[in-house]
C-alpha positions as CSV (number, residue, x, y, z in Angstrom):
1,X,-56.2,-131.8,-62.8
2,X,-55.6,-135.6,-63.1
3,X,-53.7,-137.4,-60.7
4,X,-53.0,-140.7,-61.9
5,X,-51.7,-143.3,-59.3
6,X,-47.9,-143.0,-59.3
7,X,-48.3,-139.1,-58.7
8,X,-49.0,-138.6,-55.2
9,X,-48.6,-135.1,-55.3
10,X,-44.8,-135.4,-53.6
11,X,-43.1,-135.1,-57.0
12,X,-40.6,-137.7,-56.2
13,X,-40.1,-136.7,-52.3
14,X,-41.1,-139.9,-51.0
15,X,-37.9,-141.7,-52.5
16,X,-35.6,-139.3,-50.7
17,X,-37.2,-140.5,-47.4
18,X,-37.0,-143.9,-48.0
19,X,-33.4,-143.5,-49.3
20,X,-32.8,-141.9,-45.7
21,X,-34.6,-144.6,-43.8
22,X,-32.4,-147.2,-45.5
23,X,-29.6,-145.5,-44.5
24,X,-30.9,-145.3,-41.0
25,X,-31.4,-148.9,-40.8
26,X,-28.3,-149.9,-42.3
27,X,-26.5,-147.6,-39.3
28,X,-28.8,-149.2,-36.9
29,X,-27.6,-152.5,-37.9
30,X,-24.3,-152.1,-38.2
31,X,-24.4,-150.6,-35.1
32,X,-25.9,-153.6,-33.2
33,X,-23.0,-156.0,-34.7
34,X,-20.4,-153.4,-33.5
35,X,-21.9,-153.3,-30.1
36,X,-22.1,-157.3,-29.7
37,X,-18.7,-157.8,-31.2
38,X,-17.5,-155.3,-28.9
39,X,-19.4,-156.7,-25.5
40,X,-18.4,-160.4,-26.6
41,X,-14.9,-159.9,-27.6
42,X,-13.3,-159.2,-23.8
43,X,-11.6,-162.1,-22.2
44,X,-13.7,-163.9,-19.3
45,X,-11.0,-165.7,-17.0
46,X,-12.2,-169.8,-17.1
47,X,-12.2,-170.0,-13.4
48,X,-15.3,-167.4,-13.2
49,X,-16.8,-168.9,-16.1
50,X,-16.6,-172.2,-14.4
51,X,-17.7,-170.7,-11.1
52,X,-20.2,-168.6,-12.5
53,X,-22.3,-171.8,-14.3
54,X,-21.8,-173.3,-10.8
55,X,-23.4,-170.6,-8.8
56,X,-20.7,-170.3,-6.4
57,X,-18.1,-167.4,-5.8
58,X,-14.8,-167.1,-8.1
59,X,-11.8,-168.3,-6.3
60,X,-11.3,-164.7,-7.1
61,X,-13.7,-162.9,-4.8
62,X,-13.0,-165.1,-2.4
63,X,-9.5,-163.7,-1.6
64,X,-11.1,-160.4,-2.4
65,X,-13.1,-160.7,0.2
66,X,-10.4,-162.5,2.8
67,X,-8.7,-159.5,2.0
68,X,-11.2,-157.1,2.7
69,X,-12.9,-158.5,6.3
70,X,-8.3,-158.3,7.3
71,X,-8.3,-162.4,7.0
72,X,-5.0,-161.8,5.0
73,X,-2.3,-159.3,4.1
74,X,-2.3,-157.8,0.6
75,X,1.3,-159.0,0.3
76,X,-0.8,-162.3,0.9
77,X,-3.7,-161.6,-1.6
78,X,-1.2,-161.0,-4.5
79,X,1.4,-163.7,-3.9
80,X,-1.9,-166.3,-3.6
81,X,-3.4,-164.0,-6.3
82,X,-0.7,-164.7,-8.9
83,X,-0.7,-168.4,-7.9
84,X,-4.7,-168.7,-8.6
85,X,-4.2,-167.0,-12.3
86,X,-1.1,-169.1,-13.8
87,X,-2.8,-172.0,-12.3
88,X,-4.5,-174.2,-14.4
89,X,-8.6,-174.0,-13.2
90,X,-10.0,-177.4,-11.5
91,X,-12.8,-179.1,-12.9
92,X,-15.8,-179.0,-10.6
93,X,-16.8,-182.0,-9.4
């Protein structure tokens, strides 16, 4: 029996698999853009943005941390807490 070169003996099998990797790749795709969109699209506060490019704490985990070694009340850390987020951030220096 003659097999020319377009009969590989599969009888058409092979398009079924590459139908199913396509759609395996196309999954795999859409879900890297989900997962990016996802990770990028949660707020980031500018005052740890800003102290994050500067390599120093967040004004932030500073109180958090005043807080935790009993430096201040946490009546304290949330009154200067709500002062430090509806105030505009400074510009570093």
């Amino acid at each position: 029996m003659h097999h020319d070169r377009w009969n590989d003996g599969w009888n058409g099998g092979s398009g079924i698999w590459m139908a199913l990797m396509m759609v395996a790749f196309v999954a795999v795709i859409a879900w890297v853009i989900v997962s990016i969109s996802r990770r990028n699209s949660r707020p980031i506060p500018l005052a740890e943005t800003a102290s994050a490019a500067s390599g120093r704490p967040s004004p932030q985990a500073i109180l958090a941390e005043r807080l935790a070694r009993g430096e201040i009340e946490p009546e304290e850390y949330n009154t200067r807490l709500s002062v430090l987020l509806a105030a505009p951030p400074i510009p570093p220096h």
